[in-house]
N, C-alpha and C positions, 0 to 999 in steps of 0.2 A: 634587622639584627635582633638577634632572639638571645634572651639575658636567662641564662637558669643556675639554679644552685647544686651543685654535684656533691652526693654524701655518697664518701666510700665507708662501706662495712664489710670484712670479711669475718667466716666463721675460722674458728681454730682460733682462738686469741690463748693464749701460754699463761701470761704473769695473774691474769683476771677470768677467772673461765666463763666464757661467754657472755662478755662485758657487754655486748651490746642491747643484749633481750632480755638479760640480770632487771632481778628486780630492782626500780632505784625510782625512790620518793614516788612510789605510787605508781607510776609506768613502768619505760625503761629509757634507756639513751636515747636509742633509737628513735622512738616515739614521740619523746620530748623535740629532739632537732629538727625533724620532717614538719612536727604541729607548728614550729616556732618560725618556719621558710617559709613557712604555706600563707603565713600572713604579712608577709611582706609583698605589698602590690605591683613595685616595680619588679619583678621574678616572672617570667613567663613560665614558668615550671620550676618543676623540684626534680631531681634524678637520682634515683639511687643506684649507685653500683655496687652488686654484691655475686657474690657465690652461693650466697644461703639461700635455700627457697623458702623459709620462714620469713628471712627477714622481707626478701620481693614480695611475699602476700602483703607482711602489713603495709608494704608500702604502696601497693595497688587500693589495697580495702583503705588508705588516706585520700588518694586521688593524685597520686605521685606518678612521673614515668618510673621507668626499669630500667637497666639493663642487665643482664647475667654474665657475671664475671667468669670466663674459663678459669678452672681449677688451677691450670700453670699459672696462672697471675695473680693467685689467691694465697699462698706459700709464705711462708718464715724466710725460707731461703729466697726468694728472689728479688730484686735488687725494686728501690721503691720508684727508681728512673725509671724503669720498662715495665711495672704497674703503670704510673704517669701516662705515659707515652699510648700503652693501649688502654687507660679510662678517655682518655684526649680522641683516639682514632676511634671509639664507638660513643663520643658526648655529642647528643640531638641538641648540637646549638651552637652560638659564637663566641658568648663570653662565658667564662667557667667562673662562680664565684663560690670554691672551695671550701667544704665546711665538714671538722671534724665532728662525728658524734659524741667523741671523747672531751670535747671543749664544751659541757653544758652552761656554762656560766656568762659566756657571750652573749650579751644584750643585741637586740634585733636591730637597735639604733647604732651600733658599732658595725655592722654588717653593712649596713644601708651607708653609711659613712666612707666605710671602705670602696662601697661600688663609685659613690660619688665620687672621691679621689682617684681613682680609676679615670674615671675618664677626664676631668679637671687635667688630668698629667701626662696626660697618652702624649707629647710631642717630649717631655724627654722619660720618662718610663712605661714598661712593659708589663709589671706587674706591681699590684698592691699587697703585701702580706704582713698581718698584724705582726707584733713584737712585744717585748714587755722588757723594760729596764732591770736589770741585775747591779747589787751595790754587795757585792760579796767578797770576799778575802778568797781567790782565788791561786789551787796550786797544780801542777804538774811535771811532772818527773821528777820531785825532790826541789822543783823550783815556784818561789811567787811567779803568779804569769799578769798579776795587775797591780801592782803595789810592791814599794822598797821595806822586806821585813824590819833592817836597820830604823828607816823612819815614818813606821807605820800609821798612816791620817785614819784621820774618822771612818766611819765606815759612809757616812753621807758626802765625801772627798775623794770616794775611787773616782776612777774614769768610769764614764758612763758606758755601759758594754749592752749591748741589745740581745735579746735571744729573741728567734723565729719560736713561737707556739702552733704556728696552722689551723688557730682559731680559726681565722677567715682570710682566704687569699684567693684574688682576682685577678683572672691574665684569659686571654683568649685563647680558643681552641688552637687554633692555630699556633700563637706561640708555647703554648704548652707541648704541643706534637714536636718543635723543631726543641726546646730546649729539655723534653723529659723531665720538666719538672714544673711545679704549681709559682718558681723563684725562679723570674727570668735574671738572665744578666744584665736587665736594667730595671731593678725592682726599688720601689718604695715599697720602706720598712715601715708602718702605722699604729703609730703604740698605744693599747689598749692598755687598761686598769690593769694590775697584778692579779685579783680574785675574777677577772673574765680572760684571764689566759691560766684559770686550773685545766690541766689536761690528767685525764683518768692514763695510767700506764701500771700500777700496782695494785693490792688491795687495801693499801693505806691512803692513795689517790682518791679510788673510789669513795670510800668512805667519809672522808673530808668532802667531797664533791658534797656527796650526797646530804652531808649537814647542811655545808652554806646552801645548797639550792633549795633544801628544805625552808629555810630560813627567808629567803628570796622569794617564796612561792606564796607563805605565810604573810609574807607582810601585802603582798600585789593584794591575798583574799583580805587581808584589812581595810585595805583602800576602796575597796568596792561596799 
């Protein structure tokens, strides 16, 4: 059973222009996520799926696999299920242990964590996918959707409400191809820190990334 880690990168990114190969703290995204898998020992590989062929060199000149995303699967417009679906039917391997380039801040030990709950849980779940606790006064269509405004608690007294990050999430090839998604219908949700589920999607994302990882990198060259 062959365990590898799958980074999808497409070019064409909108909100952030070409967030992935942008400069950021000295590398780039990209570079940082690949360097950061590679040294994880239980990963029989690393995979990158992209459409760019910038981004497939550098991840060849790492010592990563490849695959070449066809351009229909590479799109704003198409649905993130049937990306899934065909990264799942060209991924060289059995367990997908999904990693956004956009989540720099995910510690290697949280990843390694997740694989392990992965299999600890495989008789009642299908996949593992990080999360991160939300304690926010939330609304929609004119209405609270988690709290009474009349008798408004603490904000540490909402319900606990989980959001998926896609830091890092773990499910077989296989069930990945039957449910078109990285979140089976029988998934454990695995909750990570707050500042290791920053995910880059604006260029106020990035830049906040880019402090705290700044920050993160600086204190590791202290320790040494």
């Amino acid at each position: 059973m062959k365990i590898k880690a799958l980074v999808a990168a497409r070019s064409g990114s909108e909100r952030v222009e070409n967030k992935n190969l942008r400069q950021f703290a000295g590398k780039n995204l990209l570079e940082y996520k690949l360097e950061s898998l590679l040294q994880i020992p239980s990963f029989d590989g690393v995979v990158l799926n992209s459409n760019c062929e910038e981004m497939l060199a550098l991840a060849k000149s790492m010592g990563c696999e490849t695959v070449r995303r066809d351009e229909e699967f590479a799109t704003s417009s198409v649905s993130m299920n049937v990306c899934y679906h065909n990264m799942a039917e060209n991924f060289p391997g059995d367990i997908v242990v999904y990693c956004n380039a956009t989540s720099p801040m995910i510690s290697t030990e949280s990843i390694e964590t997740a694989v392990r709950l992965y299999f600890e849980n495989q008789d009642l779940y299908t996949s593992v996918n990080s999360a991160h606790l939300i304690k926010e006064f939330m609304w929609m269509n004119g209405q609270a959707l988690n709290y009474n405004p009349t008798l408004q608690p603490r904000s540490q007294d909402l319900p606990d409400i989980y959001s998926l990050n896609f830091a890092v999430s773990v499910i077989s090839r296989e069930d990945m191809i039957k449910e078109r998604s990285v979140v089976s219908s029988r998934c454990k949700l695995f909750t990570i820190p707050t500042v290791e589920a920053v995910d880059i999607d604006t260029l106020l994302d990035f830049e906040i990334a880019e402090y705290l990882f700044s920050k993160k990198i600086s204190k590791i060259a202290e320790n040494y």
